[in-house]
N, C-alpha and C positions, 0 to 999 in steps of 0.2 A: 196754371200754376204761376205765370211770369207775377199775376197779382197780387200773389203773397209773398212774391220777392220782398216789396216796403215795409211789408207789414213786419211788428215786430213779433220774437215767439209769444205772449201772453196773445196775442191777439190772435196769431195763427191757431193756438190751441183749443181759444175759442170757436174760432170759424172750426174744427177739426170736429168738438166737441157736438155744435149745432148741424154738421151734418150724419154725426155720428146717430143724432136723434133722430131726422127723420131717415138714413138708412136704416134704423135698425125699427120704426116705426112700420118701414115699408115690408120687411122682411118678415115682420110678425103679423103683418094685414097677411099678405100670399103666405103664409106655410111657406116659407125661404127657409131651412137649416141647411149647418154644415153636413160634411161628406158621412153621415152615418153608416151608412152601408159599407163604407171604402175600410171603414176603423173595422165592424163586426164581421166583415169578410176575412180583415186582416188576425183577428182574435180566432177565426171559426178553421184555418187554414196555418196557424203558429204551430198549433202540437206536432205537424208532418214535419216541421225544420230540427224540430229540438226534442228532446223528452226529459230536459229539467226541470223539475218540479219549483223550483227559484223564478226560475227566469221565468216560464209562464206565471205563473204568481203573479211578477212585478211587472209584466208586460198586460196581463188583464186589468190590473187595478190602473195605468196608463193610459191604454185602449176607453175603458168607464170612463175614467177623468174623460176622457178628449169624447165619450157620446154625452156625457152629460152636458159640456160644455156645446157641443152642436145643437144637441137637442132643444136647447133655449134661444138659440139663435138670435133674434132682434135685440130681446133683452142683453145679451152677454156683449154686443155692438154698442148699445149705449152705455153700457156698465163700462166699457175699454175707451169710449170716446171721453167720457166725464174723467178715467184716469189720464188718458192727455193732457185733457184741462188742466187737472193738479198734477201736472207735470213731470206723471209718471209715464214718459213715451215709449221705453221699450215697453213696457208690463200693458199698457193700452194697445199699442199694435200687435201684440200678441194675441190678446185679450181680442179684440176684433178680428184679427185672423182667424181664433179659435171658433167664432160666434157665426160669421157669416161663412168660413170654410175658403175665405182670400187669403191667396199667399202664392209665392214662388210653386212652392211644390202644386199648388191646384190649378194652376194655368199651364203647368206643363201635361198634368193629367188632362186636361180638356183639349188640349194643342194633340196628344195620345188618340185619345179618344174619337175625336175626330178624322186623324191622319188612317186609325186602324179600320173604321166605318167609313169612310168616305162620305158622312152624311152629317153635314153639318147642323139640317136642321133640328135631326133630330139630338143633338145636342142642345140648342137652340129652346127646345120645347119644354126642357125638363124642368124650367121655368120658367113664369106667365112675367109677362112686360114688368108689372110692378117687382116682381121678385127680383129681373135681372138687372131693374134699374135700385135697387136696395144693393146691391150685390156690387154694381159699380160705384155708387156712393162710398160703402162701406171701405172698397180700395180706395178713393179720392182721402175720406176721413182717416183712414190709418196713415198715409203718409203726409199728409200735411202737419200733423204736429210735428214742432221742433224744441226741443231743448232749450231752455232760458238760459244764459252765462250767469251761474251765480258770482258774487266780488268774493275776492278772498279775504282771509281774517284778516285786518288789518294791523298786526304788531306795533307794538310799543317797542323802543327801542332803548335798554336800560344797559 
């Protein structure tokens, strides 16, 4: 990262952008998607917390959002890396969070996961070299965009 320190943000967003393309190239050669299962476990096990007819409602059509968005996986990484490009950086790192299933909340599951198995590999396995390295991409590509300082209106002074 020190060598995106010089660089400026259009150029970083690019560099973000190009690697967003082949993460999410990589992701969609291996069958890489987000945590699908983690979302349909979490929709298949909601009605034991609550029995409002509301809140499930709006929590399945939320749950869908977030499988559909896993379910395209590569694709939805490049769709988030191109909106860094146009300099949409939160809406893009989300967007590739949603895609490849990177984020805070999914390395602490796998940190979980590992800690309550004791078996790292087979965390490890659940995907093949090119998937884990789309997967690492994809977190390099999400944080490397940065924000451009737009100039402010310049007033006239009457």
């Amino acid at each position: 990262m020190k060598i995106l320190v010089w660089l400026g943000s259009a150029m970083r967003n690019l560099v973000a952008f190009v690697v967003s393309i082949v993460a999410g190239s990589l992701l969609i050669v291996s069958g890489t998607r987000g945590p699908i299962g983690i979302y349909q476990l979490i929709l298949q096990q909601l009605p034991s917390f609550t029995n409002n007819a509301l809140v499930l409602e709006v929590a399945a059509l939320v749950l869908l959002f977030l499988i559909i968005m896993s379910s395209l996986g590569g694709f939805v990484v490049i769709f988030g890396g191109y909106l860094i490009y146009r300099n949409h950086i939160g809406t893009g790192r989300l967007t590739i969070g949603l895609g490849a299933g990177v984020g805070v909340p999914w390395l602490l599951f796998m940190l979980l996961t590992v800690a309550v198995t004791q078996d790292f590999t087979s965390v490890i396995a659940q995907h093949s070299l090119v998937g884990w390295t789309g997967i690492i991409l994809s977190f390099i590509a999400r944080y490397t965009g940065k924000a451009s300082k737009r100039e402010k209106p310049k007033t006239t002074g009457s």
